[in-house]
C-alpha positions in Angstrom: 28.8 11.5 -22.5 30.0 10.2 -18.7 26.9 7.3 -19.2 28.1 6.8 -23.1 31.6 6.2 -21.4 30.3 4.1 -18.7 28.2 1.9 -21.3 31.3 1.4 -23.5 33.5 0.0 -20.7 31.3 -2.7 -19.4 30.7 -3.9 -22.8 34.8 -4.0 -23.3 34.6 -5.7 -20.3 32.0 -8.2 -21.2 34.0 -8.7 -24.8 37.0 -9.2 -22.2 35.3 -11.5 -20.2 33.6 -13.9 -23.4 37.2 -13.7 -25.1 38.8 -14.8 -22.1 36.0 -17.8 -21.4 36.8 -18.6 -25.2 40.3 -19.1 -25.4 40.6 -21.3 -22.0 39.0 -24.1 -23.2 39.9 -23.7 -27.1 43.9 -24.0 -25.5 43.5 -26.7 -23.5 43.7 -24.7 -20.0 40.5 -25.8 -19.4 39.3 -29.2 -20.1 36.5 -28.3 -23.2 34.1 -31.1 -21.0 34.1 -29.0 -18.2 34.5 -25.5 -19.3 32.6 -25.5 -22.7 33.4 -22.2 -25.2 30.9 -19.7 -25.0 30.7 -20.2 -28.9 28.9 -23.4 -28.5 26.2 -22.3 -26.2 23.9 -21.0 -29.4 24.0 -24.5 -31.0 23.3 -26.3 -27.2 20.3 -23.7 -26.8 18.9 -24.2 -30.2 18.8 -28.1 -29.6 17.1 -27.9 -26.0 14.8 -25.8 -27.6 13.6 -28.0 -31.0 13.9 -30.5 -28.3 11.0 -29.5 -26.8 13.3 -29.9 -22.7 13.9 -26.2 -22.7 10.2 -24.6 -23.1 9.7 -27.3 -20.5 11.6 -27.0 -17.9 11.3 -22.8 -17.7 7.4 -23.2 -17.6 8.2 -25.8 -14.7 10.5 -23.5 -12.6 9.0 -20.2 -13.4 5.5 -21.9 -11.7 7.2 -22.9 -8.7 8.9 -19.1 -8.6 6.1 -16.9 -9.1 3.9 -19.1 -6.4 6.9 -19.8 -3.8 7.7 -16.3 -4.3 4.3 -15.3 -3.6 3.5 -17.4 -0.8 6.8 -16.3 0.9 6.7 -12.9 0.3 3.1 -12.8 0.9 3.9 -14.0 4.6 6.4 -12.4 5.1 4.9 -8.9 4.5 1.9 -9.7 6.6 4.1 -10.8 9.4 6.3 -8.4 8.9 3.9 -5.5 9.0 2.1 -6.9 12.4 6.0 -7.2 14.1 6.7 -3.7 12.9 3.1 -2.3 14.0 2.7 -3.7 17.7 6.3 -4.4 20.1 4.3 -7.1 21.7 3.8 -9.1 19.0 7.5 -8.6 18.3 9.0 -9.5 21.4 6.4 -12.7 21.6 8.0 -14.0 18.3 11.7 -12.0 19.0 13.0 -15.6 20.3 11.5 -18.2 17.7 12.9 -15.6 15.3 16.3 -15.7 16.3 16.0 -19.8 16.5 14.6 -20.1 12.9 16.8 -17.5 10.9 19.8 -18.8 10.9 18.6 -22.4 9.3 19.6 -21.9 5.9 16.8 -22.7 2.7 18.3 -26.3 2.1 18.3 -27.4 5.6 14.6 -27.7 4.8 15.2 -29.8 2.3 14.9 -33.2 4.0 11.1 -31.5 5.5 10.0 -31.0 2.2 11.0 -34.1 0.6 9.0 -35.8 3.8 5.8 -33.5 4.2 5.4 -33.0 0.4 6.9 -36.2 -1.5 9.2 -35.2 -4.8 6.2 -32.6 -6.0 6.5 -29.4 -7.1 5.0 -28.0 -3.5 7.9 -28.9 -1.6 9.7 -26.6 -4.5 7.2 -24.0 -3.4 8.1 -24.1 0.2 11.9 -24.5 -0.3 11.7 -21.2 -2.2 9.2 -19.4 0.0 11.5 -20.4 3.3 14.1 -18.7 0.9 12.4 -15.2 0.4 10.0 -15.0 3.8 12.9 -13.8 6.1 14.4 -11.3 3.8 10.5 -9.9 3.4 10.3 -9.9 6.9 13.0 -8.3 8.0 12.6 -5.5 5.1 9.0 -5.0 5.9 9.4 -4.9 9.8 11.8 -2.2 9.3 10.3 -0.1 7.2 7.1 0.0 9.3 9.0 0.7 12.3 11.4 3.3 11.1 7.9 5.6 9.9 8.6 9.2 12.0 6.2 8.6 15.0 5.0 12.4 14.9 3.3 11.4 11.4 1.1 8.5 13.4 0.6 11.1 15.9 -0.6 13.6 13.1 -2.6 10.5 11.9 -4.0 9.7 15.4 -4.8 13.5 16.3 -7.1 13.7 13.0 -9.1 10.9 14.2 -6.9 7.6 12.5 -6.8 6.0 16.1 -7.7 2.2 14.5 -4.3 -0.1 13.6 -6.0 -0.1 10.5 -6.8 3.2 9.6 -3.3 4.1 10.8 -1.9 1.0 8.7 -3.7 1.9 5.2 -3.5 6.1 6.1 0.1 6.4 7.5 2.1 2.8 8.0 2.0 1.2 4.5 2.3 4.5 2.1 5.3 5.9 4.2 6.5 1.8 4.3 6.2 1.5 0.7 9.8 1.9 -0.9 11.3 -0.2 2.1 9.3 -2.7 1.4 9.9 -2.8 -1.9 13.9 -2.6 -1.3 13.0 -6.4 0.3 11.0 -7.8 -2.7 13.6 -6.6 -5.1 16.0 -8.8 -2.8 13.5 -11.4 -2.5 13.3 -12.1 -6.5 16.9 -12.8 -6.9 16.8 -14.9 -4.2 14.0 -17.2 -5.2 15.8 -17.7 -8.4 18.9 -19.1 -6.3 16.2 -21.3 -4.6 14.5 -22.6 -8.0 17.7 -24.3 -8.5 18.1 -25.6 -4.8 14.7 -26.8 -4.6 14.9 -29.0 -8.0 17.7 -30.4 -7.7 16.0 -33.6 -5.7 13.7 -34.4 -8.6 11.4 -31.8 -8.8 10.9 -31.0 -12.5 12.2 -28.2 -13.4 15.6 -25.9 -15.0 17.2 -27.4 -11.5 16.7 -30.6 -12.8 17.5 -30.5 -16.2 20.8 -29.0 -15.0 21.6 -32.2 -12.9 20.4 -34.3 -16.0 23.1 -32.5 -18.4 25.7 -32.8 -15.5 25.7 -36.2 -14.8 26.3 -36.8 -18.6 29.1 -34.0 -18.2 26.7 -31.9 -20.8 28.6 -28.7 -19.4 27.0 -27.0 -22.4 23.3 -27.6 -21.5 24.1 -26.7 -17.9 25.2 -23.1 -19.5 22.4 -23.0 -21.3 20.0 -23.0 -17.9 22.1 -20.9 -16.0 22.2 -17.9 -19.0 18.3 -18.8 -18.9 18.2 -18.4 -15.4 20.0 -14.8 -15.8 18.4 -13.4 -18.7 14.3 -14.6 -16.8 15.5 -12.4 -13.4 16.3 -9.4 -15.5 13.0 -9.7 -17.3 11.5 -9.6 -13.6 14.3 -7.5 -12.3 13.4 -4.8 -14.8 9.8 -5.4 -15.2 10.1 -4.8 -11.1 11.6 -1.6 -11.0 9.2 -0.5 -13.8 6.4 -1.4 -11.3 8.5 0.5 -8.3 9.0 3.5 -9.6 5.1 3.6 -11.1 4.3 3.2 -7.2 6.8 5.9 -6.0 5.9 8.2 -8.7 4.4 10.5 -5.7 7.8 10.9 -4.2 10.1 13.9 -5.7 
């Protein structure tokens, strides 16, 4: 009953919300060019779509996602894991760490336009820059954070390699922060796909900066509402995949 309740009221809020989007425009609160009714957004969809730009441009962006998101996560864990695992390693790197981090994603912009040219691998590396610190800092954390007495269990029935006590002890006990990080990590490549093809990379980012420049405020919908409805696919498909992993825990 209490989730029936709860399920009601954010869809009276969404109705709220899609009423309230509606009538700005439709009495002039809003210029229509700038704020376009939610009611046109089916009729703007269906035309990028017969159009052929739609299919496009989200086959475009979701390659540069799954691979920037791969690469950067993919670093990131392995790094993160090795900072977590051995203090020297961690206070070797402690100082380029705290000089890198705070350079946000689209500083790198001007790098990637330089070392890769207007290609979809400086997309890549704008969102891998984007997702490797939050993988990083997740992963590092979780490794450190395992209760020592279980490595000591671990090292007392003969697990004495990093490696043994990395697949026996580290990673399993790791697991669900790490996977806190790469649940972060996907909505934050998707704010990178945008940010990384804007500059001419083709892409959804693109195709949003084509329809603004001809103040096509309903295409630009359009991409963002695809944008949102692709990270709950992954969003959900994740947490399918997360709690398959976890099933182990009570």
């Amino acid at each position: 009953m209490i989730r029936l309740r709860a399920t009601g009221l954010a869809l009276l809020g969404l109705l709220a919300f899609l009423c309230v989007w509606e009538a700005a425009p439709r009495l002039d609160l809003v210029n229509p060019a700038f704020l376009p009714p939610p009611s046109t957004i089916p009729a703007a969809l269906l035309k990028e779509i017969a159009s052929g730009a739609w299919l496009v441009a989200v086959i475009e962006s979701l390659s540069h996602y799954v691979v920037g998101l791969g690469v950067g996560a993919g670093a990131g864990m392995a790094l993160g894991i090795v900072a977590g695992m051995f203090r020297s390693f961690e206070n070797l790197t402690a100082w380029v760490v705290r000089l890198l981090r705070p350079i946000p994603g689209l500083a790198w912009v001007p790098f990637a336009i330089i070392w890769f040219g207007v290609e979809p691998r400086a997309a890549v590396f704008i969102i891998a820059v984007g997702v490797f610190w939050i993988v990083f800092f997740a992963t590092q954390g979780a490794v450190r954070s395992v209760d020592r007495d279980l490595v000591e269990v671990a090292q007392a029935f003969g697990y004495r390699s990093a490696w043994s006590r990395l697949t026996k002890i580290l990673l399993p006990a790791a697991t669900p922060g790490i996977l806190v990080g790469l649940r972060t990590a996907l909505g934050q490549a998707w704010m990178a796909v945008v940010a990384a093809e804007i500059f001419g990379v083709p892409g959804i980012g693109q195709r949003m900066m084509q329809a603004s420049s001809l103040l096509s405020t309903d295409i630009v919908v359009v991409y963002m509402l695809t944008m949102a409805a692709l990270y709950g696919l992954f969003d959900t498909a994740f947490v399918a995949l997360q709690g398959w992993l976890l099933r182990w825990r009570p």
